[in-house]
N, C-alpha and C positions, 0 to 999 in steps of 0.2 A: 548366423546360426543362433537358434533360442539357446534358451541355460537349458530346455528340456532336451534338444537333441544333443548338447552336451554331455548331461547325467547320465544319457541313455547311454552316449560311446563306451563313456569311461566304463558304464557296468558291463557292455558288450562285452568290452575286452578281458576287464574280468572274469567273467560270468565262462564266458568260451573255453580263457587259457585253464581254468578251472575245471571247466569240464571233460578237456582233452587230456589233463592229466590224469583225471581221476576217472573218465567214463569209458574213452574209446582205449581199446586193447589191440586195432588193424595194427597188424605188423608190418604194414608199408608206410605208419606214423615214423618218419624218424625224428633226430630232436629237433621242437621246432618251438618257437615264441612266436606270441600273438603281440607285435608289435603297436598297431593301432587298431581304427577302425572308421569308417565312413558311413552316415546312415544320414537316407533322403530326410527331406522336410516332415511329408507325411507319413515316416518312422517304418513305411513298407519295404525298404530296402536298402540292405547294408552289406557294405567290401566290409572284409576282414581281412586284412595286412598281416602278412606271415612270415618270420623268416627263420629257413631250414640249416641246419647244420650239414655241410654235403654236396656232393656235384650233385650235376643236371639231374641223373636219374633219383636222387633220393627224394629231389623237388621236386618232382614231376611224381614220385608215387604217396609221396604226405600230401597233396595235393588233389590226388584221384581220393586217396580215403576221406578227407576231410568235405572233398563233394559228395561222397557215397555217406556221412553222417552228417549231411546238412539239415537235415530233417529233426532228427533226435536232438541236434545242437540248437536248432530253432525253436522246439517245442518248450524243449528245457531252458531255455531264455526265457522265451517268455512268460512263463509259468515263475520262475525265477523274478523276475523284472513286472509281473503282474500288469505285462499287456494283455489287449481282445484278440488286437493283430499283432504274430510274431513277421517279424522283418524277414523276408528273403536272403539269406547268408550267401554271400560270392566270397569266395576265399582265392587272396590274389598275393603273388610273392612281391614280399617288401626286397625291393631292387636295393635299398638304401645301407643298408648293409655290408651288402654285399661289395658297394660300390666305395663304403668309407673304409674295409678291409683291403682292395687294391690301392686306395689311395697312399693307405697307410704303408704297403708294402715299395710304391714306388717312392716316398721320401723316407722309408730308411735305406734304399737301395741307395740315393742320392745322397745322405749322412755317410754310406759307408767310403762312396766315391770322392768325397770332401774332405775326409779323414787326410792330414799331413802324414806325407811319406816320408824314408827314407831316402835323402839324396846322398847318392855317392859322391863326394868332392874330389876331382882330381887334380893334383898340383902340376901346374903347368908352368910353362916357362918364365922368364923374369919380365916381366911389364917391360915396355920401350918408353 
């Protein structure tokens, strides 16, 4: 990867979570971070990594809106970013999240099952 599709991520990500905060008002946006982002060599096309606060259905409708403002979020990148050619935005849910939240819930499940219990001692007869 050059330093230039580098600079370009980092402002991607910027540039976007900036804009969803302050531009798009769809109210099938729930809350959502722009965790990363991936952009080709020839800076035509770029994932944006997303992730939602919320079951299936809230990811699936922050999702629909964020393809229905891909356009306005690409123009204003680039305009932003002061390319010729603004990059193709794919907006795709960052799994990674979501999957270091399960993790986390199955070792403290495991912490709790490890926890030292209370044994009852029962006095039993006299050794042989």
């Amino acid at each position: 990867m050059t330093m230039r599709q580098e600079k370009i991520q980092e402002q991607l990500v910027h540039e976007v979570s900036e804009l969803i905060q302050r531009e798009l008002k769809d109210p099938r946006l729930g809350f959502l971070t722009v965790t990363g982002a991936e952009i080709t060599r020839d800076l035509r096309h770029a994932k944006v990594f997303v992730s939602v606060l919320g079951d299936d259905e809230a990811r699936k409708q922050s999702l629909k809106a964020l393809k229905g403002a891909s356009g306005l979020l690409r123009g204003e990148f680039a305009r932003r970013a002061h390319l010729r050619v603004a990059p193709e935005l794919e907006f795709v849910f960052d799994e990674g999240i979501a999957r270091g939240q399960r993790i986390f819930e199955l070792l403290h499940s495991v912490e709790a099952d490890l926890k030292p219990r209370e044994v009852e001692v029962v006095e039993g007869g006299e050794p042989e």
